[in-house]
N, C-alpha and C positions, 0 to 999 in steps of 0.2 A: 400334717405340718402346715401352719401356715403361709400365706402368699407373702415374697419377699420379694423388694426390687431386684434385680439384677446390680451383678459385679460392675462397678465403676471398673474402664479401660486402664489398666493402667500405663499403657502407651500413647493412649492419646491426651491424658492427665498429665505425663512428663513434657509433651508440647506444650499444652497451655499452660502449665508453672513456667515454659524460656520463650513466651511470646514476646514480641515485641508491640507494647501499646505508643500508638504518639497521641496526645490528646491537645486540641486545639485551643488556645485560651489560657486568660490567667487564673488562675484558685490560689489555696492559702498554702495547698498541700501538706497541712496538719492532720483537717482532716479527713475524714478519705470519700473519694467519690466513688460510684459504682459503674464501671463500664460496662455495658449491655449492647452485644449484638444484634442489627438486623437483620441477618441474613442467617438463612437455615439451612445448609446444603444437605444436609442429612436425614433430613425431618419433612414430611408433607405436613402443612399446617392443612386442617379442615377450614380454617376461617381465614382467608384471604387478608383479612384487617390486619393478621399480628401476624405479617411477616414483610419486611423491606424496608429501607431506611427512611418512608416517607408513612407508611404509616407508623412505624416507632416515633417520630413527631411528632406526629398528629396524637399520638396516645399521650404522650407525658404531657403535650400542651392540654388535653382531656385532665388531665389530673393535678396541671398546674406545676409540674416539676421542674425547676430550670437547670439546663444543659448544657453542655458543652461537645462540638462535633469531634468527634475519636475515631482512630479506626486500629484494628485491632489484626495481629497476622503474624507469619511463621515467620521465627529472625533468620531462619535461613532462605526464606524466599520459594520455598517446592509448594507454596497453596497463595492463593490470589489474597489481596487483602480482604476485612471486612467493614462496611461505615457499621459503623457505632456511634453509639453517645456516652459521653460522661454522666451521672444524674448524680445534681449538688445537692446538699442540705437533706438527705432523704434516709431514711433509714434501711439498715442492710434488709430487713423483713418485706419492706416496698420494694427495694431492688431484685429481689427473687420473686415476688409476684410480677414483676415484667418478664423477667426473663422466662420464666413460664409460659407467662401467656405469649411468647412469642416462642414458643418452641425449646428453649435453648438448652443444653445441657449444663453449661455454668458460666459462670459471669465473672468479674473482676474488682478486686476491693483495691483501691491503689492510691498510695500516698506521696510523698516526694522520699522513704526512705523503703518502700514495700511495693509488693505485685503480688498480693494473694487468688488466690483460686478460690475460689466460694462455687460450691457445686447444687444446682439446687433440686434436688433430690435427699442434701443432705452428706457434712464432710465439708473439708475445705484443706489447701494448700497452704501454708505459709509459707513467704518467699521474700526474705531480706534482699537489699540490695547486692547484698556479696553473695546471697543464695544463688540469686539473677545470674551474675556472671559466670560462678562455680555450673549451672544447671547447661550454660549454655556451652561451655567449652565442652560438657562431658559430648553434647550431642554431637557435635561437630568433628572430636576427637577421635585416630585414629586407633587400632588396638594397643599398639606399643607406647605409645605415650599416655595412656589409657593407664595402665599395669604397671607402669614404672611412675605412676603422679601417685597412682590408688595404693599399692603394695610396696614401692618402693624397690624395685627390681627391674631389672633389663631383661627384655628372654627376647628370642628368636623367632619370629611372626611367622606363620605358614604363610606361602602365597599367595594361599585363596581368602585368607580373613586380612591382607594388609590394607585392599582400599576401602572397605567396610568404615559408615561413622556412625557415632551414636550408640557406643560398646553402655550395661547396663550389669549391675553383679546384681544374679541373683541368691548365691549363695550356696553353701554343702549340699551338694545333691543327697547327701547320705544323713543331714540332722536337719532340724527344723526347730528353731527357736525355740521354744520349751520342752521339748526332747530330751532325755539326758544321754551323754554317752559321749563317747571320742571327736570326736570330728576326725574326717578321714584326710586331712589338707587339701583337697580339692574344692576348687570355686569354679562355678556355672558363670559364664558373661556371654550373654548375649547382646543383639541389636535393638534397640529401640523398632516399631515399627512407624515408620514416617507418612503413612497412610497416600503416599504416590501407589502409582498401578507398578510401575517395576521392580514395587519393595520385594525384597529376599531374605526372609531370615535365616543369617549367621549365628553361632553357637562355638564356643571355646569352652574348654575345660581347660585348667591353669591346673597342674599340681605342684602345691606351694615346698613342695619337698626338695624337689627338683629343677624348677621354675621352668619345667615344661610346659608349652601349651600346644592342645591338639583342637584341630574342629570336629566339630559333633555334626553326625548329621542325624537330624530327629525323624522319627517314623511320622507317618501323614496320619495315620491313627491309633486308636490307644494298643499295645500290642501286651501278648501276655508271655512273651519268650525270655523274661530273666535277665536281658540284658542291661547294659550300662545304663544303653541310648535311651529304652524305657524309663528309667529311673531320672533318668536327665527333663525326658520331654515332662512327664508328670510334675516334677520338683517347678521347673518352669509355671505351671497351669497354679501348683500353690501359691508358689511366690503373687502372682499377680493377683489371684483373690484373698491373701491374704493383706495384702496393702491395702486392698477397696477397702477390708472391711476397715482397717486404721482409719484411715481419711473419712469413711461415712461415721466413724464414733463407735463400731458396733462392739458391745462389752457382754453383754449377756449371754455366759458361753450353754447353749443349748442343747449341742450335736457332739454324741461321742460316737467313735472306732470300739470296734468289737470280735473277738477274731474265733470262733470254732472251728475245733480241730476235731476231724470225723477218726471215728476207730481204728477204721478201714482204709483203704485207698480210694478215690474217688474211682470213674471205671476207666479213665483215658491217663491215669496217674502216672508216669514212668515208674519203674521198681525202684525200692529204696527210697523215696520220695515222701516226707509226711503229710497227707492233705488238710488243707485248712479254709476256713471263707471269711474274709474281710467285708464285714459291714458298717452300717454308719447308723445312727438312729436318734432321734430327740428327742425317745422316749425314755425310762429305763431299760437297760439291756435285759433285764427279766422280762418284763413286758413284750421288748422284741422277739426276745427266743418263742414266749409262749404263742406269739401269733406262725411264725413261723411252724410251730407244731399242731398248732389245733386249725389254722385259718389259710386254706391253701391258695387262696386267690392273694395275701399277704405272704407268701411265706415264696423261701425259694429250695430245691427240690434238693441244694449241698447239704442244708440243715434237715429240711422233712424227713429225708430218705436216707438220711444215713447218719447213723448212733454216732452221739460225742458229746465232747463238754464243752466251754469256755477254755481259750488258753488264756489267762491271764498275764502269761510271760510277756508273751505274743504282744498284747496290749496298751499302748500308748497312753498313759495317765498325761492326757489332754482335754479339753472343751474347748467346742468354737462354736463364734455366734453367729455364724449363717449357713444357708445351706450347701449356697457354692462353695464356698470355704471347706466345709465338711466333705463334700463330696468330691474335690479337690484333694484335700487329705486322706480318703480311705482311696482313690487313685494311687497314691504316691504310696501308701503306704503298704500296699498290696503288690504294689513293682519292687520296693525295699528287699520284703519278705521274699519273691519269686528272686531276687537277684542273691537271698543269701541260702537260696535252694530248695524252699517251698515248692508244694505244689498247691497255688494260691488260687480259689477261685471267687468272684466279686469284687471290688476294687472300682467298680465302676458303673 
């Protein structure tokens, strides 16, 4: 398979769509400038030149761009500001060659009626003014005003999720957008991560039947026990790479789920149990099986060593176009299975 960038955050993507930019000076605000960071907290630059706000100066006056001083930061105040510059008259293609060469992960397209995210790796945010506001209350937002603005219902807050902000739906733990099948009324909302050191992610299940909601508490690693919470934490890990890939553009579905079901029991099976192994592959699933049988340094020892077929039941008529995505989804989709009584092994 080959080399693919990694998953855009999409926690730290929800901050920079509700940042607060001020930029200094007048423009037409038609049309749009590009704000660009000098500062890299996260990033060691190898070349001293293209990091702080005095060589970000000194470059665009290299390249003749004129500016306007900005700075750029959390609207709610938990990360120090950053100096930035506005760059006028410049095309969005030059503006991501800055931002590049200065480390940055994305940069800002912004007009008098917009505040877009332009990522430069590729993707981008759009973010109306009214998006602006909408994006910022949800951060700041408690659970219950959260649930009652989104769904339209009042429910009764657990203790431990009331001071919690920053609530985030991710969706049916049990479907997944081109999935077909019931939806089970349950919705996953979790917390934004604010990337402070005290951060703690919160987790609610809402079932919409009953307008109960419970907190979840998620396993610290991937677990293969059947439960909810499994099913919860994984559906989680898709939701987030499934939006990178929206926002990077990526359409070319590559990577399918594939599920063999062995004859036998596997040897650690519970009785009663039917064993199966969740894969993922970008190749054809014929292809995969036959390396898995002839090619044992490719192959894993569920399928090798023990006679079966394809379950096509089993199977998810999906494509996705990356491979965190994918291996995201044959995660979830292997907790699915183990939670409706599989004895599921791979998934991960």
């Amino acid at each position: 398979m080959s080399r693919e960038e990694p998953a855009i955050d999409l926690d730290r993507a929800m901050h920079y769509a509700a940042a607060r930019i001020e930029i200094d000076g007048e423009w037409s605000g038609v049309s749009p400038v590009y704000v660009v960071s000098a500062d890299n907290p996260r990033l060691v630059q190898e070349d001293p030149r293209f990091n702080g706000i005095f060589q970000l100066r000194r470059h665009t006056r290299e390249l003749s761009v004129e500016t306007l001083d900005a700075v750029g930061g959390d609207f709610l105040d938990r990360h120090p500001p950053e100096e930035s510059l506005a760059l006028v008259d410049v095309s969005q293609a030059q503006a991501r060659l800055v931002s590049k060469k200065f480390g940055q992960e994305a940069f800002f397209r912004v007009t008098s009626n917009s505040q877009d995210v332009v990522f430069v790796r590729g993707g981008e945010i759009r973010v109306s003014a009214d998006d602006l506001k909408t994006r910022r209350l949800a951060l700041k937002e408690d659970l219950e005003s959260f649930v009652q603005r989104t769904f339209g219902v009042k429910v009764e807050v657990p203790s431990t999720l009331r001071r919690p902000r920053g609530w985030h739906i991710v969706g049916d733990p049990m479907t997944y957008r081109s999935i077909p099948g019931s939806p089970s009324d349950l919705v996953v909302l979790r917390i934004l991560n604010d990337g402070t050191a005290g951060y703690r992610q919160f987790v609610a299940l809402l079932d919409l039947r009953t307008n109960q909601l419970q907190p979840i508490e998620l396993p610290e690693e991937v677990l293969e026990d059947g439960s909810l919470n499994s099913v919860i934490s994984s559906r989680i890990h898709l939701d987030r790479c499934h939006w990178s890939d929206e926002i990077r553009g990526l359409t070319e579905n590559r990577y399918r789920i594939y599920v063999w079901q062995s004859l036998g029991p596997y040897r650690d099976a519970p009785a009663g149990s039917t064993s199966i192994y969740v894969g993922v592959t970008g190749r054809t699933v014929d292809e995969r099986l036959h390396e898995h049988r002839v090619e044992k340094k490719r192959s894993v020892k569920w399928v090798r060593e023990y006679e079966g077929s394809l379950n096509h039941a089993l199977m998810p008529d999906v494509a996705l176009p990356s491979s965190p995505t994918a291996k995201a989804f044959e995660e979830w989709w292997a907790n699915r299975l183990r939670y409706d009584g599989y004895f599921a092994k791979g998934g991960h």
